[in-house]
MARLO-410147 format. One record per residue: x, y, z of N, C-alpha, C, O in turn; residue in three letters; residue number from 1. Coordinates in steps of 0.001 Angstrom, whole numbers. Example, Ala and Ser with C-alpha at 12.3 -4.5 7.8 and 13.67 -1.06 7.14 Angstrom:
<r n_X="13190" n_Y="-5690" n_Z="7800" ca_X="12300" ca_Y="-4500" ca_Z="7800" c_X="13200" c_Y="-3300" c_Z="7800" o_X="14236" o_Y="-3319" o_Z="8465" rest="Ala" nr="1"/>
<r n_X="12850" n_Y="-2250" n_Z="7080" ca_X="13670" ca_Y="-1060" ca_Z="7140" c_X="12900" c_Y="30" c_Z="7870" o_X="13409" o_Y="1138" o_Z="8039" rest="Ser" nr="2"/>
***
This chain:
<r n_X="847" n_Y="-1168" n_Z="0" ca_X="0" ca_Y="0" ca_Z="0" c_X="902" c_Y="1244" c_Z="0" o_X="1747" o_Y="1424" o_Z="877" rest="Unk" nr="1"/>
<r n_X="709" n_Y="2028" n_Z="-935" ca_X="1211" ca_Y="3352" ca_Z="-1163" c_X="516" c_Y="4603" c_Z="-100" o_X="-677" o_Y="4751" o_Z="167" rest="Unk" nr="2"/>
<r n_X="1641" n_Y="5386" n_Z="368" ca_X="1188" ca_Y="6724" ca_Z="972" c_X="-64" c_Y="7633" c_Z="-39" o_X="-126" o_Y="7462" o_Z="-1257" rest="Unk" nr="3"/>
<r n_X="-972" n_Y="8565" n_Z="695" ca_X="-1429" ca_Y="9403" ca_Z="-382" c_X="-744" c_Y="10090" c_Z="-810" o_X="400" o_Y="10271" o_Z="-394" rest="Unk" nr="4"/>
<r n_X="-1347" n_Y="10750" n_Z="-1912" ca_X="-611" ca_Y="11521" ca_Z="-2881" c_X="-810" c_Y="12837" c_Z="-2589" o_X="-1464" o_Y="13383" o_Z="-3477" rest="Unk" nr="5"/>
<r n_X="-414" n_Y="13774" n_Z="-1433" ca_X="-369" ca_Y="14561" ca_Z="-1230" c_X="118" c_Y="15529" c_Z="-2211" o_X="-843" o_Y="16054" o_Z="-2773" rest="Unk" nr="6"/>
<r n_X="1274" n_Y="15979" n_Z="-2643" ca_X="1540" ca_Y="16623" ca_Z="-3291" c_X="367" c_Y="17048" c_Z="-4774" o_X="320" o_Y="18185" o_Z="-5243" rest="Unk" nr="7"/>
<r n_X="-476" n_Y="15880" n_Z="-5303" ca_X="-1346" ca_Y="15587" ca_Z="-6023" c_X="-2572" c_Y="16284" c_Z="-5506" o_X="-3300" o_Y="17014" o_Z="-6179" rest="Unk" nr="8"/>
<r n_X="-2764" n_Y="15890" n_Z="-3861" ca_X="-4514" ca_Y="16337" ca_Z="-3888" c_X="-4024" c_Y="17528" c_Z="-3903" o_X="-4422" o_Y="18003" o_Z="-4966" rest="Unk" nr="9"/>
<r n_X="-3176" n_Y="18578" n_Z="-3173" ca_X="-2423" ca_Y="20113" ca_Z="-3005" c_X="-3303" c_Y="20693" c_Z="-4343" o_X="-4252" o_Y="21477" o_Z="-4336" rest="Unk" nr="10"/>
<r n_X="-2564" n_Y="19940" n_Z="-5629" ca_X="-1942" ca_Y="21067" ca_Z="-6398" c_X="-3714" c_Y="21128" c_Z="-7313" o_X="-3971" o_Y="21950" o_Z="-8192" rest="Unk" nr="11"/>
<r n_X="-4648" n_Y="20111" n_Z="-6832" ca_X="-6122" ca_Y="20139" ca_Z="-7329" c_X="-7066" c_Y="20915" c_Z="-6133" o_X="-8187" o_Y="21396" o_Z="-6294" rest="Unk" nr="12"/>
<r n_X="-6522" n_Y="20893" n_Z="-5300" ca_X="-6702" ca_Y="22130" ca_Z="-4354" c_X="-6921" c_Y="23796" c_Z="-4375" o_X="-7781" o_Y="24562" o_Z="-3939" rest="Unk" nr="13"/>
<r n_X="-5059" n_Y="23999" n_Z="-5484" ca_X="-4802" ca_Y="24786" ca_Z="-5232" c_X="-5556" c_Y="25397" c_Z="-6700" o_X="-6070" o_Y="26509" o_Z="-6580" rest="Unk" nr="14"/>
<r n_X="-5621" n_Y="24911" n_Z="-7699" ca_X="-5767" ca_Y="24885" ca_Z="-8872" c_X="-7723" c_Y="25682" c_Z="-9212" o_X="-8264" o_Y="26037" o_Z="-10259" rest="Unk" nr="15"/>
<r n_X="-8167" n_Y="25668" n_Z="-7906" ca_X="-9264" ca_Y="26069" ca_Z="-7828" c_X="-10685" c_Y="24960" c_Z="-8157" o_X="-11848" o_Y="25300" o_Z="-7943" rest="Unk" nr="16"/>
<r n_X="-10211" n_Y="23403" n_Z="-8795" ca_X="-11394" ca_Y="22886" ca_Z="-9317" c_X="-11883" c_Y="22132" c_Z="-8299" o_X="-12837" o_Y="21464" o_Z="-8699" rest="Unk" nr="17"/>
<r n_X="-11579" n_Y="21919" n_Z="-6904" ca_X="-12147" ca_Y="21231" ca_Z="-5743" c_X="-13620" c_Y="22563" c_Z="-5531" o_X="-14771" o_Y="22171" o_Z="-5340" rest="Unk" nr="18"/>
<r n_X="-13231" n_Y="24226" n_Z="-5623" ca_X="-14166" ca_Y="24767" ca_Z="-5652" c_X="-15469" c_Y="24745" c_Z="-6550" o_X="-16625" o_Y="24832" o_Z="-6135" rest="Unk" nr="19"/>
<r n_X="-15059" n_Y="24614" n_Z="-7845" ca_X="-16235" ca_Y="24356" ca_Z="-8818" c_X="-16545" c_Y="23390" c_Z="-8762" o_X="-17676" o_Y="23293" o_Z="-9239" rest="Unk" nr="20"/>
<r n_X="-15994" n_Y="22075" n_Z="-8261" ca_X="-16528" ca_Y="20770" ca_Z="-8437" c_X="-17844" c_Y="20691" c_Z="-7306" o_X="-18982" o_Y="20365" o_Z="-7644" rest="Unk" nr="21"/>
<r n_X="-17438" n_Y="21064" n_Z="-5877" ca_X="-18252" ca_Y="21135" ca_Z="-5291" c_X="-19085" c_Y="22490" c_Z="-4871" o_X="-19712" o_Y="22598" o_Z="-3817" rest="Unk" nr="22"/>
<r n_X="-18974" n_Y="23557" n_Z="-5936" ca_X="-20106" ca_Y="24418" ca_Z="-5544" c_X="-20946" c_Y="24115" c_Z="-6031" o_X="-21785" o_Y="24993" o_Z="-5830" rest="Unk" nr="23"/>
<r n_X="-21606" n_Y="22879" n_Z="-6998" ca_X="-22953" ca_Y="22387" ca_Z="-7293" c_X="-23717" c_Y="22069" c_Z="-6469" o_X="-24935" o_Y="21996" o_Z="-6625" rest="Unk" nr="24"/>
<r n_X="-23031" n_Y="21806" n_Z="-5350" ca_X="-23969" ca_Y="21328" ca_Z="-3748" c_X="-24096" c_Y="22391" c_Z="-2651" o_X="-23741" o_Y="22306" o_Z="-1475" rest="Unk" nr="25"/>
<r n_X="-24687" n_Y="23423" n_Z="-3302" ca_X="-24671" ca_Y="24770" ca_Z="-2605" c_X="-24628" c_Y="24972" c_Z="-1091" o_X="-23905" o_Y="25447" o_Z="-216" rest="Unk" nr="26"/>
<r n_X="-26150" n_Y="24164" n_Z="-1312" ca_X="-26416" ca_Y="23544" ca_Z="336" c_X="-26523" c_Y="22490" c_Z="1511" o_X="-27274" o_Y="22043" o_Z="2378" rest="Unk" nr="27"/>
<r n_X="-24671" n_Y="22351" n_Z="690" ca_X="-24280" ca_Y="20969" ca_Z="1772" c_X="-23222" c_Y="21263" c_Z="2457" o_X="-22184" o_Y="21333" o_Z="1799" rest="Unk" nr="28"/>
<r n_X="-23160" n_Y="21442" n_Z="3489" ca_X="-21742" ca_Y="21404" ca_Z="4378" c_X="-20627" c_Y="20981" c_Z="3931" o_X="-20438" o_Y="19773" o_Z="4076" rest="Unk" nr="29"/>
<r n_X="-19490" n_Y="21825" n_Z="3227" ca_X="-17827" ca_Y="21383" ca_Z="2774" c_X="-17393" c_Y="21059" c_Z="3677" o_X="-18024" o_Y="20974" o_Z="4730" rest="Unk" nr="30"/>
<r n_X="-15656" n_Y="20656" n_Z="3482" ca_X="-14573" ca_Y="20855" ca_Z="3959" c_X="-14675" c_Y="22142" c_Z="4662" o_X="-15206" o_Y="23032" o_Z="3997" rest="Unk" nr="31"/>
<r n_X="-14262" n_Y="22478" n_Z="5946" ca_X="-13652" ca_Y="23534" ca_Z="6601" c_X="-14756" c_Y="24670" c_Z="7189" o_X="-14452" o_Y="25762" o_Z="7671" rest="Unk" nr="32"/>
<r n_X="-15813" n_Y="24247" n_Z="7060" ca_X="-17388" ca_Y="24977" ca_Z="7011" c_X="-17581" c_Y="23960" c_Z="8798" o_X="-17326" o_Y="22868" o_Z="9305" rest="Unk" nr="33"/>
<r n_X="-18403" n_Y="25732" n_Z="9214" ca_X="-18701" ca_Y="25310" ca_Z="10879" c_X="-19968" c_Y="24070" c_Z="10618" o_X="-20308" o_Y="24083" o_Z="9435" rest="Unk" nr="34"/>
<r n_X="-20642" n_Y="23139" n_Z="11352" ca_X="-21256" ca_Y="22297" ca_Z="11227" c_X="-22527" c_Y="23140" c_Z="12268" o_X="-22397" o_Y="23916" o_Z="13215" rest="Unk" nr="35"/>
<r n_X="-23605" n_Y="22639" n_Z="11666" ca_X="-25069" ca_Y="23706" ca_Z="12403" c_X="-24903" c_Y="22382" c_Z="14090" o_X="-24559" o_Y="21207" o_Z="14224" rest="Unk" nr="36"/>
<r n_X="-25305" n_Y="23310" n_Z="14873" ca_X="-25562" ca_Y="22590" ca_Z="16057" c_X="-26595" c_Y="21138" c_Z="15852" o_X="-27277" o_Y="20835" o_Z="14873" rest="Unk" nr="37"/>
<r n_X="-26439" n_Y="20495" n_Z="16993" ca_X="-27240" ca_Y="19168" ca_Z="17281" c_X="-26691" c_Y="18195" c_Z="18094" o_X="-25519" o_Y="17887" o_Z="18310" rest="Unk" nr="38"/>
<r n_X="-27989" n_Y="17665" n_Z="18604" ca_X="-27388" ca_Y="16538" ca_Z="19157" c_X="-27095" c_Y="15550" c_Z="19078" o_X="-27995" o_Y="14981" o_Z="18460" rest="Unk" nr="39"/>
<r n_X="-25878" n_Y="14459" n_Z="19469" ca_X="-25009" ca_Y="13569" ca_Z="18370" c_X="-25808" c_Y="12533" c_Z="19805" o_X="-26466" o_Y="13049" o_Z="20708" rest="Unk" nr="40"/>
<r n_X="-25562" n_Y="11226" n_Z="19694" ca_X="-25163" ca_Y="10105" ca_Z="19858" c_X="-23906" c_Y="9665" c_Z="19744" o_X="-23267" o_Y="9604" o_Z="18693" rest="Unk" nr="41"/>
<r n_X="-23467" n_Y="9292" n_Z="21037" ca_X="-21601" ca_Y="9283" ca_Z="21386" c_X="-21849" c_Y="7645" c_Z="20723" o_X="-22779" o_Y="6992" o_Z="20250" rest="Unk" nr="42"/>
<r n_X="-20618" n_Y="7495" n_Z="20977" ca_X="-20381" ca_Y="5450" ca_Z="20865" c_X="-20629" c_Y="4705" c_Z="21781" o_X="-20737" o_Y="3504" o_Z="21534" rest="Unk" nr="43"/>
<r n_X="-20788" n_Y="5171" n_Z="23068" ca_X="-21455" ca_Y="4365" ca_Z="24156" c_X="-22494" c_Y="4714" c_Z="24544" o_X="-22829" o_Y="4482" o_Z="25706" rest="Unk" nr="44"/>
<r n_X="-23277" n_Y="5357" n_Z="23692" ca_X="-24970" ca_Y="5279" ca_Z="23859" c_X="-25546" c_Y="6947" c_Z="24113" o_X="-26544" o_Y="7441" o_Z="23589" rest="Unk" nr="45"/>
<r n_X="-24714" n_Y="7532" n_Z="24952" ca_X="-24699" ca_Y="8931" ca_Z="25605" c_X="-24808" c_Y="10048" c_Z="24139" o_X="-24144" o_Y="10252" o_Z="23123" rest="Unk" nr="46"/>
<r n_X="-26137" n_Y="10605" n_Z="24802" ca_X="-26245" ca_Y="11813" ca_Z="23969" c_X="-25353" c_Y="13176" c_Z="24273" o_X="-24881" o_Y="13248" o_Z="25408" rest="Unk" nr="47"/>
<r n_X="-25169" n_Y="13918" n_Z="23645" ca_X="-24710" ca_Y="15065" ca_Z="23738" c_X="-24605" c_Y="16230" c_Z="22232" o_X="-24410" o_Y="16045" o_Z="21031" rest="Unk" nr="48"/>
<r n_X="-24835" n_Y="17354" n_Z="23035" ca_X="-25017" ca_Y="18872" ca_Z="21947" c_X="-23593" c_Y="18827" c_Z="21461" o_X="-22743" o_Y="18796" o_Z="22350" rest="Unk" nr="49"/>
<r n_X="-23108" n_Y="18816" n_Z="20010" ca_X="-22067" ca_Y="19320" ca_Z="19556" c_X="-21398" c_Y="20863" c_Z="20115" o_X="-20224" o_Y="20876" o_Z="20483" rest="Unk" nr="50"/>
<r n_X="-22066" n_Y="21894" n_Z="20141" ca_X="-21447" ca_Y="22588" ca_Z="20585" c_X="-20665" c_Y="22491" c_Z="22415" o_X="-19742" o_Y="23201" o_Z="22813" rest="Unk" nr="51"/>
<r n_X="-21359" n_Y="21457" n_Z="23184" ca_X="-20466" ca_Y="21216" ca_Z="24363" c_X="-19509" c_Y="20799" c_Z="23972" o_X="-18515" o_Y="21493" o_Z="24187" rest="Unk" nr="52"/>
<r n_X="-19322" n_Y="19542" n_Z="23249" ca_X="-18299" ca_Y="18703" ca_Z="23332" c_X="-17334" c_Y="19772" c_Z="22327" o_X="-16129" o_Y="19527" o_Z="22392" rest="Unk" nr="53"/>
<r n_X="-17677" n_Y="20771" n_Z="21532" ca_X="-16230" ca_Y="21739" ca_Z="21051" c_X="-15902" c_Y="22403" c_Z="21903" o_X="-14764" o_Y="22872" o_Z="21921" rest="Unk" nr="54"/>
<r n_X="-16757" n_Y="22634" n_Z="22826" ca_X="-16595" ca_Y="23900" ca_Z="24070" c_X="-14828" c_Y="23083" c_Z="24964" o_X="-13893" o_Y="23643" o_Z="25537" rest="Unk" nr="55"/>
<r n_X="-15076" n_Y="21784" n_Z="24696" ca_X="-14322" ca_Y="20801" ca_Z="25804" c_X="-12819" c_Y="20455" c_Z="24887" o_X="-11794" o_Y="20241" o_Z="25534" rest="Unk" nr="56"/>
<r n_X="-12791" n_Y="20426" n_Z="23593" ca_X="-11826" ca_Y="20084" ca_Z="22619" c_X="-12236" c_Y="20177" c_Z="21821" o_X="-13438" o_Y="20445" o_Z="21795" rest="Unk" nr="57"/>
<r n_X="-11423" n_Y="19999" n_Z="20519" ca_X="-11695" ca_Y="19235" ca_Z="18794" c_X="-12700" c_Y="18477" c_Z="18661" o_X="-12946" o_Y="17459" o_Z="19307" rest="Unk" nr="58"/>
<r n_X="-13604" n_Y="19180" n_Z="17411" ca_X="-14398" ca_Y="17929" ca_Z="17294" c_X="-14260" c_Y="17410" c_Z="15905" o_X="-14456" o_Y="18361" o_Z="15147" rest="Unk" nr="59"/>
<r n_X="-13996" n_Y="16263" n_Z="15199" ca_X="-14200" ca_Y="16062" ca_Z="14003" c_X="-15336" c_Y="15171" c_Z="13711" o_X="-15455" o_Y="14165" o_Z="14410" rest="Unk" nr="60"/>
<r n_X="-16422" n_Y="15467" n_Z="12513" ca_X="-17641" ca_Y="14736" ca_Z="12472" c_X="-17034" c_Y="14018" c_Z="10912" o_X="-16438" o_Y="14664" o_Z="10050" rest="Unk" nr="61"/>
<r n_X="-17296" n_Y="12854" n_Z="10857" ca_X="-17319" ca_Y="11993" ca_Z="10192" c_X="-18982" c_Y="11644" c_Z="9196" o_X="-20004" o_Y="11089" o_Z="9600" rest="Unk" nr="62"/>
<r n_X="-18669" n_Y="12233" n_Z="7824" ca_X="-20049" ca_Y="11745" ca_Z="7337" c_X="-19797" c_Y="11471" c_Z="5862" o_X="-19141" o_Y="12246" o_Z="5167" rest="Unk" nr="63"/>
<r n_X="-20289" n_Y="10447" n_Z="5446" ca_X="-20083" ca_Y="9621" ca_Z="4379" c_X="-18495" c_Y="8966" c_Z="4278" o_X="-18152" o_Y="8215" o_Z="5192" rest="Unk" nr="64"/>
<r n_X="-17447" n_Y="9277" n_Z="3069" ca_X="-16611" ca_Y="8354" ca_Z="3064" c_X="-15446" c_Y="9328" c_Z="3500" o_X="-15457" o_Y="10506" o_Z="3143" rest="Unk" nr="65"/>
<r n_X="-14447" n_Y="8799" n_Z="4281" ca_X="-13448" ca_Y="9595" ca_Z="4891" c_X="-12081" c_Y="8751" c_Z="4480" o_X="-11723" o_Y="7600" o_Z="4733" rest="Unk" nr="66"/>
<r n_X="-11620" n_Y="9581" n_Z="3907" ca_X="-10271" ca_Y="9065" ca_Z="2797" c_X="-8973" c_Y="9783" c_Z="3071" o_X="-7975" o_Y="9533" o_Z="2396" rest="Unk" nr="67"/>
***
């Protein structure tokens, strides 16, 4: 198994077409965009408001495929 290709995703990054590719989905939450409040379901059953658990650390939300 090969490392990613960083240097590769960069320069499609930088190149501007990650923007046009996904401004067709006007109104879907990108990369780097605050996430609207709610309440999650932890992994051991426990609910909790996203904005506590940023109040406490990092939060990263995971939705669809994460590559």
């Amino acid at each position: 198994m090969s490392p990613y290709n960083y240097e590769r995703f960069d320069a499609y990054v930088e190149s501007g077409l990650d923007e046009l590719e996904f401004g067709r989905f006007p109104n879907m939450l990108h990369a780097g965009e605050q996430a609207p409040d709610g309440e999650l379901t932890l992994l051991g059953g426990a609910r909790a408001r996203l904005s506590r658990l940023w109040q406490r650390r990092g939060v990263m939300l995971e939705i669809g495929s994460f590559t």
